[in-house]
C-alpha positions in Angstrom: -1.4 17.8 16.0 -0.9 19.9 19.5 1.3 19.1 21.5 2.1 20.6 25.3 4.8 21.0 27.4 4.3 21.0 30.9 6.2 22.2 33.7 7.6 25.8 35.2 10.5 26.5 33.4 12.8 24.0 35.2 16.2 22.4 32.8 14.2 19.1 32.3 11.3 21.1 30.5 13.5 23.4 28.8 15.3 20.0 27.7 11.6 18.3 26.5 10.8 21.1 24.6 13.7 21.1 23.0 13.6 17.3 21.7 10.0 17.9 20.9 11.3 20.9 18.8 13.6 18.4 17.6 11.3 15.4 16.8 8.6 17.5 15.3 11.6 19.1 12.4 12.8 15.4 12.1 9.5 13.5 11.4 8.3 16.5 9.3 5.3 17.0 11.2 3.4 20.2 11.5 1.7 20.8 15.3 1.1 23.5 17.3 3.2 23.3 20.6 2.5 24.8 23.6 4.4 25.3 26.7 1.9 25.1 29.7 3.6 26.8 32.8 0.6 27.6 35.2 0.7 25.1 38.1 -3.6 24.8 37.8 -3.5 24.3 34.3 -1.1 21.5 34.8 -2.8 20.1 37.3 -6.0 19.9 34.6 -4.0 16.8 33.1 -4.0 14.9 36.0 0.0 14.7 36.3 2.1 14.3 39.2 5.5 15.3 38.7 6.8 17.8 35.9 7.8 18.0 33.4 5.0 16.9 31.4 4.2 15.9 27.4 0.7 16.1 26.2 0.1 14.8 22.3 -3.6 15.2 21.2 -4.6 15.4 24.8 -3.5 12.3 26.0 -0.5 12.2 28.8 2.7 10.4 27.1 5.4 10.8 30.4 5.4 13.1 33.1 8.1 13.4 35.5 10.9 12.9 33.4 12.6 14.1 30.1 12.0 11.1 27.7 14.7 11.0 24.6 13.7 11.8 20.9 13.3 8.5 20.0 10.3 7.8 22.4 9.1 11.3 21.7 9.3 10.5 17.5 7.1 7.2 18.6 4.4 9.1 20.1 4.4 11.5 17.9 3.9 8.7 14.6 1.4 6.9 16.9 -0.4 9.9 17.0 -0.5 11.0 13.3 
């Protein structure tokens, strides 16, 4: 599974990355994560507003810091 994290730095990413971090230990599920900072490869996945979640290459949420609950469901649906 890979998973990104997209955004500058900003609290909210730090935040996402953290309850992916989270999610990931939780569900037991090995995947490569990525934090994606460069503004141009962002803007590659077609997102408005940081920060971002990519699983398997497909946008979950973007301009918001979803909890772990709805991050754990998008990582099982992706499994």
């Amino acid at each position: 599974m890979k998973v990104k994290i997209l955004g500058p730095g900003c609290k909210n990413c730090q935040a996402l990355e953290k309850e992916v971090i989270n999610a990931l230990a939780e569900l037991d599920v090995p995947a490569e994560v990525e934090k994606v900072e460069d503004m141009n490869k962002i803007m590659e996945h077609d997102i408005l507003m940081t920060p971002g979640l990519v699983i398997n290459d497909k946008v979950k949420v973007s301009g918001r810091a979803p909890k772990r609950e709805e991050i754990k469901k998008w990582i099982q649906e992706e499994q």
